[in-house]
C-alpha positions in Angstrom: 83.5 21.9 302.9 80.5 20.7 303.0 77.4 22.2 301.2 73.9 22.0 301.8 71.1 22.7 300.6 68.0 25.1 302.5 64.5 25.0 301.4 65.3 28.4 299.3 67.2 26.8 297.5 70.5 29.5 298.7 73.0 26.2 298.7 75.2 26.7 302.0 74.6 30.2 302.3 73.5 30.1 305.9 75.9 27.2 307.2 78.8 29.6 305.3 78.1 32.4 307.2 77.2 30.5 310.4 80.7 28.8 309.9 82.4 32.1 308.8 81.0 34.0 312.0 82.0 30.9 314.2 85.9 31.4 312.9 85.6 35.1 313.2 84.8 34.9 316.5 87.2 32.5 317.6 90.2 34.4 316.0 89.1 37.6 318.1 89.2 35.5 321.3 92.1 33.8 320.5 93.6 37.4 319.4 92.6 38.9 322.7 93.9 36.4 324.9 97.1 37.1 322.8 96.9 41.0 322.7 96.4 40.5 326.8 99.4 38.6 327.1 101.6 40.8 325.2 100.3 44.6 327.2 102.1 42.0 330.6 105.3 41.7 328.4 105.3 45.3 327.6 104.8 44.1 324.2 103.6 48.0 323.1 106.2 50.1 324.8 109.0 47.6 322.8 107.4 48.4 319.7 107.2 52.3 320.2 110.8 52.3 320.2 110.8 50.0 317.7 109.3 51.7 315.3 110.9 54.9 316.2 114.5 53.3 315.5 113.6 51.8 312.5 111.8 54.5 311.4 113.8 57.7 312.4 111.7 59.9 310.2 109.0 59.7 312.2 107.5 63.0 314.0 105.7 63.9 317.3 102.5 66.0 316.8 102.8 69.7 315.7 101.6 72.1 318.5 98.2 72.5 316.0 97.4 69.1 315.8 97.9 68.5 319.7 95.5 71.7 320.3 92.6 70.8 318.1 92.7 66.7 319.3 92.3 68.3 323.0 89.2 69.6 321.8 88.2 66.1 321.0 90.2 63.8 323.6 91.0 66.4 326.6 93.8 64.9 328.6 93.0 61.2 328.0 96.0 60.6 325.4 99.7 61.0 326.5 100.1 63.1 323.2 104.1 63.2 324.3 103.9 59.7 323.4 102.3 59.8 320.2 104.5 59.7 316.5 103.4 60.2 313.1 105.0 58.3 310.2 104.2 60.0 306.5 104.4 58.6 303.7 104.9 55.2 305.3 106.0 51.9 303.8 103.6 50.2 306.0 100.7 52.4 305.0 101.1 52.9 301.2 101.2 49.0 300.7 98.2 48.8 302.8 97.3 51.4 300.2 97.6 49.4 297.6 96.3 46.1 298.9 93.0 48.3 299.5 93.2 50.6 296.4 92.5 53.6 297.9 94.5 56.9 298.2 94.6 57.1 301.5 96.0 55.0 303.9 96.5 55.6 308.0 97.6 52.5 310.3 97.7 52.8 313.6 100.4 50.2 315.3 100.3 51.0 319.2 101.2 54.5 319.1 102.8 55.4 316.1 100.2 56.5 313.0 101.4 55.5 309.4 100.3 57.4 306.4 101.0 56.6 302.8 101.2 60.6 302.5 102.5 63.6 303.5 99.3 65.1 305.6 98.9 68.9 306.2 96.2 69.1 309.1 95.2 72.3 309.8 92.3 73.8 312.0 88.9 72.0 310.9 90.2 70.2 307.5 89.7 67.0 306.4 93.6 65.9 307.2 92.7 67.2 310.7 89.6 64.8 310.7 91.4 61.8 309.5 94.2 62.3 312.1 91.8 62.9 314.6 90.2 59.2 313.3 93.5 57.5 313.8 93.9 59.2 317.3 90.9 57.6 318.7 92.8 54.5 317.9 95.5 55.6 320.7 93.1 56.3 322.9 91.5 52.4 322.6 95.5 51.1 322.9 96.1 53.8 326.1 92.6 52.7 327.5 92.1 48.8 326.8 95.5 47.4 325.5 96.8 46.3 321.9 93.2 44.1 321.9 91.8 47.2 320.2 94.2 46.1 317.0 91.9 42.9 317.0 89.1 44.5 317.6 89.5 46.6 314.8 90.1 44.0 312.5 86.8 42.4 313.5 85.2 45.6 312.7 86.2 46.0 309.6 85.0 42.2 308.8 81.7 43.0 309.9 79.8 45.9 310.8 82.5 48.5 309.4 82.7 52.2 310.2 79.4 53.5 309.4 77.2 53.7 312.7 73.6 55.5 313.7 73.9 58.5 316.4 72.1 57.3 319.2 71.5 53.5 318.2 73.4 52.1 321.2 73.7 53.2 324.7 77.3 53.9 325.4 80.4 54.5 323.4 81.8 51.0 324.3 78.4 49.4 322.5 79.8 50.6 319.2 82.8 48.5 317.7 86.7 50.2 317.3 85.8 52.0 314.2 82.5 52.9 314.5 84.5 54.6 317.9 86.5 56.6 316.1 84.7 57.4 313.3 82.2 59.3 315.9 85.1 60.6 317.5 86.0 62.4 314.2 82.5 63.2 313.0 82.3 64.8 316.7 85.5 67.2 316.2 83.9 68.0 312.3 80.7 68.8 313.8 82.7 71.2 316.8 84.7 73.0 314.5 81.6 73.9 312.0 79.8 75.4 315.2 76.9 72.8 314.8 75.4 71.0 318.0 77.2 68.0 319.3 74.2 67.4 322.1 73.4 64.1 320.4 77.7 63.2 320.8 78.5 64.9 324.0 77.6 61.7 326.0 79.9 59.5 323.5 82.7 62.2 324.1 82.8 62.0 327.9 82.5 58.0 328.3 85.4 58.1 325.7 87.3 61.1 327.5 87.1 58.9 330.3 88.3 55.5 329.3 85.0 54.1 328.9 85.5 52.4 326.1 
């Protein structure tokens, strides 16, 4: 690669990350026009059963989990549809690539923990499921993109966001989506305001995403 030089004296640092950005980019279109091609072949449906043969201890939702993501997602998610892998292979390697303790992956509609999760009414297992659920919502809403998307959003801009910043829901990127949809359900279930999310809510509630 080549490396020059800018008056700073920063060698390369602006051509690497004009060059870095240029690639990124190109992989999400490339992955988009990929992701688009696979929703015709009923690429995500295959893989639901898929991973629900493979993986036969998978579960559906518990009737508690299902009633506290309504309070976040209303009708919007085919919650029949939905399975929950714990302590998943898939996750707890990407565990351990990442370090961390805790690990959800959402492929289409199955969520993979590294961990057994107890989600109950308002706790923090509740909030993380609720996280991974607004990536079912992006696959129901806009296709297996959102997977790409995701992985751009992590690359750049990550999960943290500002209340407000943008617009609309779909102006924030795939986790900065879910993360307000989780910081919306924390905020319901302590009793404190959720005027400044309320418009986020809806657009998501209806597939504006």
């Amino acid at each position: 690669m080549k490396c020059v030089t800018t008056r700073n004296g920063q060698k390369g640092k602006y051509y690497h990350k004009s060059l870095w950005e240029s690639l990124l980019f190109l992989t999400v279109l490339i992955g988009r026009i990929m992701a688009k091609l696979l929703d015709i072949c009923s690429f995500p449906e295959f893989m639901d059963f898929l991973w629900q043969t493979v993986k036969p201890g998978t579960r559906k939702l518990t009737q508690v989990e299902e009633q506290e993501a309504r309070k976040v997602f209303g009708d919007s998610i085919n919650y029949r549809k939905v399975r929950i892998d714990e302590n998943s292979l898939f996750a707890w390697l990407g565990a351990k690539k990442h370090k961390c303790s805790g690990m959800g992956i959402t492929s289409f509609r199955t969520i993979n923990f590294n961990k057994r999760i107890k989600a109950a009414p308002g706790n923090q297992n509740m909030k993380w499921l609720i996280h991974e659920l607004a990536h079912v919502s992006q696959m129901e809403h806009v296709g297996s993109r959102y997977m790409i998307e995701a992985s751009y959003a992590r690359a750049t801009e990550g999960y943290g966001y500002v209340l407000g910043a943008k617009p609309h829901f779909r102006n924030y990127n795939r986790e900065q989506q879910a993360s307000i949809a989780a910081d919306y359900y924390n905020a319901r279930v302590s009793g404190r305001s959720t005027a400044a999310y309320d418009p986020y809510i809806t657009e998501m509630q209806a597939g504006d995403l």
